[in-house]
C-alpha positions as CSV (number, residue, x, y, z in Angstrom):
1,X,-2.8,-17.5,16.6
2,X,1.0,-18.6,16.7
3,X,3.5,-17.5,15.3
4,X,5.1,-19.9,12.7
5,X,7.8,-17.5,10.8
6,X,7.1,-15.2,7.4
7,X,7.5,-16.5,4.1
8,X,9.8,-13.9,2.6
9,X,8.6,-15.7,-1.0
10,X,4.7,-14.0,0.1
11,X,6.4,-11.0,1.0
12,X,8.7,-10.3,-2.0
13,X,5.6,-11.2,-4.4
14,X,3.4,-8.7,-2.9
15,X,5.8,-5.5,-2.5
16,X,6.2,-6.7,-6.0
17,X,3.2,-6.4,-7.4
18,X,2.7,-3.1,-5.1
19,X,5.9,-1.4,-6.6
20,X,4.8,-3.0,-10.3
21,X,1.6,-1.1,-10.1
22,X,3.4,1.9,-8.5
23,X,5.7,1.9,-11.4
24,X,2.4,1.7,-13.9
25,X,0.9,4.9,-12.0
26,X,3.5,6.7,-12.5
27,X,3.8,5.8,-16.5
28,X,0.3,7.7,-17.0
29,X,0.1,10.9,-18.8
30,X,-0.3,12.7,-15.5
31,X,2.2,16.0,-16.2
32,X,-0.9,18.0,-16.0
33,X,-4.6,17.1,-15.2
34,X,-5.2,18.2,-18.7
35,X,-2.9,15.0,-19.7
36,X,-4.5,12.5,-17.4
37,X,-8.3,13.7,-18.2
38,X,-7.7,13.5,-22.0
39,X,-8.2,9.5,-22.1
40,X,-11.0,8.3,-19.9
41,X,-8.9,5.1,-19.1
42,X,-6.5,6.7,-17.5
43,X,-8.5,7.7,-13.9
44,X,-10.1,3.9,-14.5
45,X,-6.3,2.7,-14.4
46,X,-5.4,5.1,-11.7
47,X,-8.4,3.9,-9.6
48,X,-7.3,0.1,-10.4
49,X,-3.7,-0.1,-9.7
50,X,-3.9,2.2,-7.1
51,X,-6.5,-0.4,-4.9
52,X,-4.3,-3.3,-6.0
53,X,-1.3,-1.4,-4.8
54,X,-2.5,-0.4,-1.4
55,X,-4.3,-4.2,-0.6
56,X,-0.8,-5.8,-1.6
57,X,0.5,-3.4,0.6
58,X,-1.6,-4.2,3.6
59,X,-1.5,-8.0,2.5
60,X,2.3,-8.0,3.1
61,X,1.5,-6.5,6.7
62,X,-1.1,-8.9,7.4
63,X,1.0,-11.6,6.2
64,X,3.9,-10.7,8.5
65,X,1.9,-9.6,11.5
66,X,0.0,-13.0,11.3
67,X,3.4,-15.3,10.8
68,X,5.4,-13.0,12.5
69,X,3.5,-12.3,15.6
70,X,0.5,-14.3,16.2
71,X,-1.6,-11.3,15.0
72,X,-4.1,-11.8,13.2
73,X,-8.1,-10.8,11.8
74,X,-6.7,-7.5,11.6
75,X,-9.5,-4.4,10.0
76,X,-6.9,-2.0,7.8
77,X,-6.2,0.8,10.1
78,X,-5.2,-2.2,13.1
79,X,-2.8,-3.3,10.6
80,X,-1.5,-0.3,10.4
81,X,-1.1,0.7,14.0
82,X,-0.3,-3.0,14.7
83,X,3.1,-2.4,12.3
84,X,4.4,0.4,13.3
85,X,4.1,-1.1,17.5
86,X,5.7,-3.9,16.0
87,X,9.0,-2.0,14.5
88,X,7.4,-3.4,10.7
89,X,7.4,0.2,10.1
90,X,9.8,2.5,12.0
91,X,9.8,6.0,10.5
92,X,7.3,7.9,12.2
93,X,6.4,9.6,8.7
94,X,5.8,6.4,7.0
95,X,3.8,4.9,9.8
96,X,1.3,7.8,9.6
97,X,1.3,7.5,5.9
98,X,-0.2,3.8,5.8
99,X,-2.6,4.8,8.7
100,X,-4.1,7.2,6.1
101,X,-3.7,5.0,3.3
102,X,-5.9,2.4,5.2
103,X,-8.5,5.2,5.1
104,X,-8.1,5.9,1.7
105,X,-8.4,2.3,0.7
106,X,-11.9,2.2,2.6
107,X,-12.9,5.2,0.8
108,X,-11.4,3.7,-2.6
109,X,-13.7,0.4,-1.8
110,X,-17.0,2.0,-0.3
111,X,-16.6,5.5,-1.3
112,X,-15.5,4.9,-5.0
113,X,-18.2,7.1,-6.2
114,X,-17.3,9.8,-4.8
115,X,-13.7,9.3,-6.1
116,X,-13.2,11.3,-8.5
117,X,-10.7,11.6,-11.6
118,X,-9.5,14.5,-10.3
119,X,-8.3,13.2,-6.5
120,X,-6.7,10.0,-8.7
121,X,-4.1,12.9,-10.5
122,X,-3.6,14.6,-7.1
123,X,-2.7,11.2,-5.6
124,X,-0.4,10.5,-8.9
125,X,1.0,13.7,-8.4
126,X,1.7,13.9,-4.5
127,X,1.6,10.2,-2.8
128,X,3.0,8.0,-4.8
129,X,6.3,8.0,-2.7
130,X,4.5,7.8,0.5
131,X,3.4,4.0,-0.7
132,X,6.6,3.4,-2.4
133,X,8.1,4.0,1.4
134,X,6.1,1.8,3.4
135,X,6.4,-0.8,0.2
136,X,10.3,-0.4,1.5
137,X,9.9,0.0,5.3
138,X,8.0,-3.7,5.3
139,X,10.6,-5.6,2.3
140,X,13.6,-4.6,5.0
141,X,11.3,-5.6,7.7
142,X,10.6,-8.5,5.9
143,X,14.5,-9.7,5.5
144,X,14.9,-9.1,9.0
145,X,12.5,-11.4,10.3
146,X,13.3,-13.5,7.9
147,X,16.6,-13.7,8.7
148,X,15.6,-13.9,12.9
């Protein structure tokens, strides 16, 4: 595959949808498991925006990997590693995060059975900011090869 240059238009639509259904998680009642549980929707929401999140996530990625860097039929955690080798995501933290997300995601899409409403709080509760940081890592990668 060549390389033929992003589109930052594909990549500022994705990260915002991802940060639009970040910004939707956290508007649940999800102070207290107690608060999330007492509307059924709520882990049914959780589970929704949550997927859309993370594939919009790993669009962008494959998006810029494939225009970026000739890089392309990617499975999720190859995206992952395959960002942070090519500076998309620098912070070591960050990188690691979206390797697990790609995990998560498989587990979210072939696993969602085993999801439960419980693990959708916790993940309210404790990882929305590890999303919302590669969301950011790949917009400022985005303007920079954009800009290249």
């Amino acid at each position: 595959m060549t390389p033929t240059g992003i589109s930052l238009k594909i990549v500022r639509e994705r990260l915002d949808y991802a940060e639009e259904c970040l910004r939707e998680l956290r508007a649940l009642p999800s102070e207290d498991l107690e608060a999330f549980l007492s509307d059924r929707r709520n882990p049914l929401a959780a589970d929704a925006l949550l997927r859309r999140a993370i594939e919009a996530l790993f669009d962008t990625a494959r998006h810029m990997l494939a225009k970026g860097f000739g890089v392309g039929k990617l499975e999720y955690r190859e995206i992952a590693r395959q960002a942070k080798e090519r500076d998309l995501l620098t912070n070591d933290g960050t990188a690691e995060a979206f390797r697990k997300i790609a995990g998560y995601r498989n587990r979210l899409i072939h696993h969602y059975e085993e999801v439960t409403p419980e693990e959708l709080h916790g993940i309210i509760q404790n990882h929305l900011d590890d999303l919302e940081a590669v969301a950011a890592e790949l917009r400022a990668s985005g303007r920079r090869l954009a800009s290249a």
